[in-house]
KELUMSE-246592 format. One line per 4 residues: number of its first residue (from 1); their letters; for each residue x, y, z of C-alpha. Coordinates in nm, 2 decimals. Each point is the difference from the previous one (the first is absolute). Example, Ala and Ser with C-alpha at 12.3 -4.5 7.8 and 13.67 -1.06 7.14 Angstrom:
BEGIN
1	AS	1.23/-0.45/0.78 | 0.14/0.34/-0.07 .
This chain:
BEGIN
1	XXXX	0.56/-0.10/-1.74 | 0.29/0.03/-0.22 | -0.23/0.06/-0.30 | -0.18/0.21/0.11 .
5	XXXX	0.26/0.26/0.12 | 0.19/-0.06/-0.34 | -0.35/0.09/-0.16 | -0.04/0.31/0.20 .
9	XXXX	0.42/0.08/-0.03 | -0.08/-0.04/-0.38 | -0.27/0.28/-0.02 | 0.21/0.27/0.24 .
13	XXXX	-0.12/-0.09/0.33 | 0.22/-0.03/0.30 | -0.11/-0.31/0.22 | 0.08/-0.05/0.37 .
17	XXXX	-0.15/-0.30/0.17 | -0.24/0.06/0.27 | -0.04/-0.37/0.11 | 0.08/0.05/0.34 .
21	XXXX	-0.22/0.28/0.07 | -0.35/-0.21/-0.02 | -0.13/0.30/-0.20 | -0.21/-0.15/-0.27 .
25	XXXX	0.21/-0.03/-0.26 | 0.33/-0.17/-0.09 | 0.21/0.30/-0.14 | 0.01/0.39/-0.06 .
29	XXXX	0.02/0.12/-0.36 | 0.09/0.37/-0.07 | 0.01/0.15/-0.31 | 0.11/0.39/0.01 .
33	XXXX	-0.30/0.05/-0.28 | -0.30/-0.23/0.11 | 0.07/0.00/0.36 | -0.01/-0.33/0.27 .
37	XXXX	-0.16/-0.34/-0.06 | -0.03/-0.26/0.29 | 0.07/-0.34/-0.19 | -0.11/-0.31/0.14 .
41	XXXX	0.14/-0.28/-0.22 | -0.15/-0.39/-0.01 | 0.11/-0.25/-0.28 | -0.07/-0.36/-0.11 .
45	XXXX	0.19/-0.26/-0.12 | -0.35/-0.09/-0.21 | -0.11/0.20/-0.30 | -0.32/0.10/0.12 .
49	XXXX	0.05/0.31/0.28 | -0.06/-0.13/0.36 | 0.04/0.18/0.37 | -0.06/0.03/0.36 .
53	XXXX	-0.04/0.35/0.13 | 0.06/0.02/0.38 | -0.28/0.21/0.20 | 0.26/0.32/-0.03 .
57	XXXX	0.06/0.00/-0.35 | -0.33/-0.04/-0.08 | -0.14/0.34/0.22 | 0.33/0.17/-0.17 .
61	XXXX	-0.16/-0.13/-0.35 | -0.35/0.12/0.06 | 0.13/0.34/0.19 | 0.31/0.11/-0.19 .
65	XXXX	-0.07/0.16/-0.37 | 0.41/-0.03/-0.03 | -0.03/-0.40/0.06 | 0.14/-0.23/-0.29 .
69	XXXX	0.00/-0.36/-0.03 | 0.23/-0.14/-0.24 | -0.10/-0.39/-0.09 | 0.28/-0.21/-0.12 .
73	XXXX	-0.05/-0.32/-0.18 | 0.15/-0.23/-0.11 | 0.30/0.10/0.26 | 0.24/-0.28/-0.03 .
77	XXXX	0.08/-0.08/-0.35 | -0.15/0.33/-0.21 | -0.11/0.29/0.25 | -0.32/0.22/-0.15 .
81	XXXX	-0.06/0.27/0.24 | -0.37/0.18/0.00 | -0.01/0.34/0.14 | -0.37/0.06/0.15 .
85	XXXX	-0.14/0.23/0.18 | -0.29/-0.02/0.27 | -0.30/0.01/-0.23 | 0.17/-0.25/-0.24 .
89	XXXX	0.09/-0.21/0.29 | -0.37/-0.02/0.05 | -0.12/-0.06/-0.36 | 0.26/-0.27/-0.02 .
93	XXXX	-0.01/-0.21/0.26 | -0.26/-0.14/0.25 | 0.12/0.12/0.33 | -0.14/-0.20/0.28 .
97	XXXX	0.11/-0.02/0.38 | 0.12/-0.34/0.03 | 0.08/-0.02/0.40 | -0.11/0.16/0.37 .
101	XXXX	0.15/0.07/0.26 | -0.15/-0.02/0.36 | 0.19/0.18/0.27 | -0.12/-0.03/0.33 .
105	XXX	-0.19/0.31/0.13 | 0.16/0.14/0.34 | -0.29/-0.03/0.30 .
């Protein structure tokens, strides 16, 4: 997480963590030129980028054209951040559901 913000910090953004608010997204980015971006950050102590999206971020992904996902890898011993957006999030990953849930229908 700390990358990430130091990332967005580094290009003029102001970050405030939205973790708690089960929004989507991980933190709030504003920039007083190019507006809000809803960050939701995942890293990987591997090289090769590697995630779980709950149900959430995934319709904030698909629904939100301000949506970011920065990909960290490498995050222990030599943090390299990616900065995607949706439709590269698409192209550069295989995105497949990988659990269901069954709640019990009210009679």
């Amino acid at each position: 997480m700390r990358a990430a913000q130091k990332w967005l910090e580094a290009r003029g953004y102001k970050v405030q963590s939205r973790e708690s608010k089960a929004c989507g997204y991980d933190l709030l980015a504003s920039h007083t030129r190019l507006g809000e971006l809803h960050v939701e950050v995942k890293g990987t102590a591997g090289s090769q980028g590697h995630f779980y999206l709950t149900h959430n971020e995934h319709l904030a992904a698909m629904a939100d054209p301000r949506w970011r996902l920065p990909i960290i890898t490498d995050a222990v011993l030599a943090p390299r951040l990616r900065m995607l957006r949706r439709y590269q999030m698409v192209k550069s990953f295989a995105i497949e559901p990988v659990q269901w849930e069954g709640v019990e229908i009210p009679t």
